[in-house]
Structure formats: C-alpha cells, structure tokens
C-alpha positions in Angstrom: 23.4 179.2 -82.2 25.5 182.2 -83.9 29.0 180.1 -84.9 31.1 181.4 -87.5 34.4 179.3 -89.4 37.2 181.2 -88.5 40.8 179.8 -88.6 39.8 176.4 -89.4 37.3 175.7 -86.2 33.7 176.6 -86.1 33.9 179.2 -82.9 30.8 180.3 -81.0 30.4 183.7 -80.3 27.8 186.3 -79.2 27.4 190.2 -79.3 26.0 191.9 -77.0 25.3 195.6 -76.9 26.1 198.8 -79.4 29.5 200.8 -79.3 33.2 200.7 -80.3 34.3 196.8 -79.8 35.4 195.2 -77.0 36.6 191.6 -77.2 36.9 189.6 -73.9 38.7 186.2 -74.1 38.5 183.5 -71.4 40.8 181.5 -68.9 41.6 177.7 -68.8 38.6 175.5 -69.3 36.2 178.3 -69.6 33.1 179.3 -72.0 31.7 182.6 -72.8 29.3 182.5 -69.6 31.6 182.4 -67.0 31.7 185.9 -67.1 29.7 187.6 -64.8 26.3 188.6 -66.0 26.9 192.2 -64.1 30.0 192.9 -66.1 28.8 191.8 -69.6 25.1 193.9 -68.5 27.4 196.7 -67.7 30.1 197.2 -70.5 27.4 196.3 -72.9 25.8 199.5 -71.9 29.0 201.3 -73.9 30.4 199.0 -76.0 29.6 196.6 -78.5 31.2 193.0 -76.6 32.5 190.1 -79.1 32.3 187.1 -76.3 33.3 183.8 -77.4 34.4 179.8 -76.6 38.0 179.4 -76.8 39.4 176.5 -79.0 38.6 173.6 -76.8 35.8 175.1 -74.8 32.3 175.2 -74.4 30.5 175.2 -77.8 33.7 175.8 -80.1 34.8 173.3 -81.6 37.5 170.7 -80.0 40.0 169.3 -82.3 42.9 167.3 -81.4 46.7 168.2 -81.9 48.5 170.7 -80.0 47.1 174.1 -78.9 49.4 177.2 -78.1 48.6 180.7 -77.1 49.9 182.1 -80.3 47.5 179.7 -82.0 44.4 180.7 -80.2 45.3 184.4 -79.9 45.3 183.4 -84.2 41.9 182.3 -84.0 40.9 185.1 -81.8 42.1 187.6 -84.9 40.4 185.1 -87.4 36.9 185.1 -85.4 37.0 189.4 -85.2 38.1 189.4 -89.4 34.6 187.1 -89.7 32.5 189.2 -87.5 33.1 192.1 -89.7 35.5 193.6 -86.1 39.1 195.5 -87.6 40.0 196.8 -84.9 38.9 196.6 -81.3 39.8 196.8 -77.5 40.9 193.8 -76.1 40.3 192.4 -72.2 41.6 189.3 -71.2 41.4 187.5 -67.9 44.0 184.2 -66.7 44.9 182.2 -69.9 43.0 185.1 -71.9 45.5 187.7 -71.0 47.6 186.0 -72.2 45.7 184.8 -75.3 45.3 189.3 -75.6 49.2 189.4 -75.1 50.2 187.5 -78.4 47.2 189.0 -80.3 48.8 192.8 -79.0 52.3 191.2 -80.7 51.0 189.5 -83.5 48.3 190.8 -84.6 49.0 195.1 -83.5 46.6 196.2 -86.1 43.6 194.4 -83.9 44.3 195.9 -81.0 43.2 199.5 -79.9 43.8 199.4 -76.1 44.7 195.9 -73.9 43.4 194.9 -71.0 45.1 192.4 -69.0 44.1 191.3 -65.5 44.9 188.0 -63.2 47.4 186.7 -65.6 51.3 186.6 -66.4 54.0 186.4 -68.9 55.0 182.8 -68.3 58.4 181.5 -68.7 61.0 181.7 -65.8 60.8 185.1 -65.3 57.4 184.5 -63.9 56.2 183.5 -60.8 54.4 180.1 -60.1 51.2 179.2 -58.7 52.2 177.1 -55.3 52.8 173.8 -56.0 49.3 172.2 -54.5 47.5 175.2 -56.5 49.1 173.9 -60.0 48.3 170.2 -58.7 44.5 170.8 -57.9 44.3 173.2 -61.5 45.9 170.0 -63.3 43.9 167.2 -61.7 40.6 166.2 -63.7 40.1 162.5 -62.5 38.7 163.5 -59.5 34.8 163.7 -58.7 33.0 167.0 -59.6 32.3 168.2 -56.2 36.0 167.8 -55.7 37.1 170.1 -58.4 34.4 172.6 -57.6 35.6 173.0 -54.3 39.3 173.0 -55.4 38.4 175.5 -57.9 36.6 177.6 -55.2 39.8 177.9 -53.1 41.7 178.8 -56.0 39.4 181.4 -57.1 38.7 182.9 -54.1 39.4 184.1 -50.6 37.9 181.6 -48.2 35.6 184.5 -46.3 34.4 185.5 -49.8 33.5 181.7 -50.8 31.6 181.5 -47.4 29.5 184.9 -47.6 28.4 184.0 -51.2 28.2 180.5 -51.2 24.8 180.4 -53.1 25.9 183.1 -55.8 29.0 181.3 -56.6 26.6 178.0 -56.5 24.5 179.5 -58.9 27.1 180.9 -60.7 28.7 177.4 -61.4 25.6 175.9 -62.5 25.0 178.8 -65.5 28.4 178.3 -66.9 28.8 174.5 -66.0 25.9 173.5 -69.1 28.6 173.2 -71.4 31.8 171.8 -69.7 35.2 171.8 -71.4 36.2 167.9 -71.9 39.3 166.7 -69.8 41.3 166.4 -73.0 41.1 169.9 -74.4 41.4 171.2 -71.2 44.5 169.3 -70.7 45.5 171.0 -74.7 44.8 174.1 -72.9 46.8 173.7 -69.3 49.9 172.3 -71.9 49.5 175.4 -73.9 50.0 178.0 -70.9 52.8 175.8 -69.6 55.0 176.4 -72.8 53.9 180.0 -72.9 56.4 182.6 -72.9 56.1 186.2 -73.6 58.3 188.1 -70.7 61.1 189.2 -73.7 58.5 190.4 -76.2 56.4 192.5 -74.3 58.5 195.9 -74.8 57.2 195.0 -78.2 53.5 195.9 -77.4 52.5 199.1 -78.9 48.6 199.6 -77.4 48.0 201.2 -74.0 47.6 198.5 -71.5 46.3 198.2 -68.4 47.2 195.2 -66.0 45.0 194.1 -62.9 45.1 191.8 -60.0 43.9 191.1 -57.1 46.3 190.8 -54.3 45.0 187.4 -52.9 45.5 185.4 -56.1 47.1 182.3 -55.2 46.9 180.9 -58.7 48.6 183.7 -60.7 50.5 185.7 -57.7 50.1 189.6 -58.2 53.8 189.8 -58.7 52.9 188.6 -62.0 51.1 191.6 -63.2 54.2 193.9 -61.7 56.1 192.0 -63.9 53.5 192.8 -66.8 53.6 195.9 -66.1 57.0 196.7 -65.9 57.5 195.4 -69.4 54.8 196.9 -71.2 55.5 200.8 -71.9 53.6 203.0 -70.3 51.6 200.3 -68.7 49.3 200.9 -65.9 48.9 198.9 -63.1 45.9 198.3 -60.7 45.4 196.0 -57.3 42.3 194.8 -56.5 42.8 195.0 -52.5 41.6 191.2 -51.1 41.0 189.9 -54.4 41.9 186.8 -55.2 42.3 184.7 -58.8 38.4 185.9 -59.5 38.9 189.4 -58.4 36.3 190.3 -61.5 33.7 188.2 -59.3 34.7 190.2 -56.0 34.3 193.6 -57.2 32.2 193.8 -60.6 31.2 197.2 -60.1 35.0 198.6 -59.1 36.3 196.2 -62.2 33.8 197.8 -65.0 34.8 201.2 -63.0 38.3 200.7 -63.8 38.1 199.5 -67.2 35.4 202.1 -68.4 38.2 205.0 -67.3 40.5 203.5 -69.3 38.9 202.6 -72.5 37.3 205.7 -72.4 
C-alpha cells in the first residue's frame, strides 16, 4: 500500500492520472474512497490527483492527542513535500475545505488555485448545522444501520436518497472497508468545533472558488456566502437541490465547474 512518513504519521495516499496536481482532502470521518469514482475517473483525465486518508482516517495512521485543522492542513503540506508535489491546486470538500483554508494561509507557496465547496469558516460568524443535524453527526454509540441512515439524511435530499438508494448502498460499502474509529473521529468533530478562520480569510492570496449546494442542512449555503465574501475575488457557485453531498448529486456539473476554473 503506497504510505509515505510525512509530519510525523505514516499517511496513505494514491495518484491517480498525469497533469499539473490537484490535491483533494476529505470531510469528517472520511477515507480517500469516499469520493466518487466518476469524479476521481474524470479529473484524472487532466490532472495528476494526490488523494489521501486524513490523520485519523482510513489507512493513515491514528495517534492520540489533540488534532486541529491547522495541524492536518500541516500534514497535508508535509505529505505533498514527500510526494515530490511543490505546488498544486487544492479542492477540499466539508472538514477538507477547511483543512484547504489553513493550508491557502499557512502554507501560500502550496497553493496554486483553492477549491472550497460544502464547507465554512467556523467560529461565530458562521452558521450552524440545526441542532438534531450536529447531534446525529456527533453520536457514534448507536448501531450502524442507525448512523447510515442519519448520515443519509444529512447528506442528502430525501427524493435523492430514495431514487438512488442502491448507488448510495453500494457506495457505502466501497468506502466503509476501512472505517474511521469512534475516537479519532471524535479528534476530528473536536477539531472543526474549535476551528476558526472567518478573520483570516482576506489573507488568502490564490483564486478560489466556493460551492454548495442549496439543500445542505449540515453546512447551510450561507456558509459559503460568507466564504465568499471574505476571500478576494472569490467566486461563488450553487448547486440548485443539492444538499451536504452535492458532489454525489451532480458529478458531471461538479467536475464541469471545477475544470473551468482550474483551467
């Protein structure tokens, strides 16, 4: 399995495809193959994706102690500088935008052009999931088909979950082989609780573009207005009846999108 040390962890990664890079960072709880194979077969057809496990998730490795953003935005620079990656485009979906916000502030020289979709700037300037949505994204000690359907409804709009029932099924079962342990999943959620960026972000310097859908009841689109607002010259696009896993939804529209904008 390709792992590499990189800011004192042992991080699983793959490449896929040829082209200038483009590194994609995960949400919450999430490995590398949660993103849909469509996407990953399509950018890969123009550029050269760096996909990898977040610090508590899937094959990475899962130490104990506090995790931040800043910390695994740190690794994320630490895992391109072993990879032989300088420089690079950078998407990030839910905790990954904002994993792709502190690496934009903290590490600028990384960054060529940021992608930021479903995700927020944290802090009180932000707006909330509703209150049953943070308690069903907080609540591991409850049987698996429990948090599967929880996670559906936060994911999704229910007459999207109903048409494509056995996709999402399917789906579930790829990325589920190597689930995130309720301890570093809690490390995670604690992490994007204390994050805050919403007074930095005039700092970004790289072209950004901000999605969402406008059905996410987990990260409300008025996030990415915020976002948006704050970043110069940042561009904003809704995702009409997408919800929380708008990337899901519309694939083809969300590869569209970014393509035009990375160039």
């Amino acid at each position: 399995m390709p792992t590499v040390e990189a800011n004192g962890l042992r991080i699983y990664y793959e490449v896929h495809g040829q082209g200038f890079p483009l590194v994609m960072i995960m949400g919450l709880g999430a490995n590398l193959d949660w993103w849909p194979p469509r996407i990953v077969e399509r950018l890969s057809r123009r550029y050269r994706l760096l996909l990898f496990d977040n610090r508590g998730a899937g094959r990475t490795d899962k130490p104990g102690g506090r995790y931040s953003i800043r910390l695994m935005a740190d690794d994320t620079a630490a895992l391109m500088e072993a990879v032989g990656i300088r420089r690079a485009h950078v998407l990030g979906v839910s905790m990954g935008g904002m994993i792709a916000q502190e690496l934009a502030l903290n590490h600028p020289e990384r960054v060529e052009r940021l992608v930021l979709a479903c995700t927020t700037c944290g802090g009180i300037r932000s707006v909330p999931p509703a209150p049953r949505a943070l308690a069903w994204l907080s609540a591991r000690n409850v049987p698996p088909e429990v948090f599967r359907e929880r996670q559906l409804k936060l994911l999704f709009p229910d007459e999207f979950a109903a048409r494509h029932r056995q996709e999402i099924e399917e789906y579930w079962r790829r990325a589920g082989r190597w689930p995130t342990p309720a301890d570093a999943y809690r490390r995670q959620l604690a992490a994007i609780l204390r994050f805050n960026s919403y007074g930095r972000l005039p700092r970004i310097q790289a072209p950004t573009l901000v999605m969402t859908g406008d059905r996410d009841i987990l990260v409300p689109p008025k996030n990415s207005e915020i976002l948006a607002s704050r970043i110069p010259g940042a561009r904003l696009e809704v995702f009409p009846g997408g919800g929380h896993g708008f990337i899901a939804q519309f694939p083809e529209r969300f590869c569209r999108v970014v393509e035009e904008f990375l160039g």
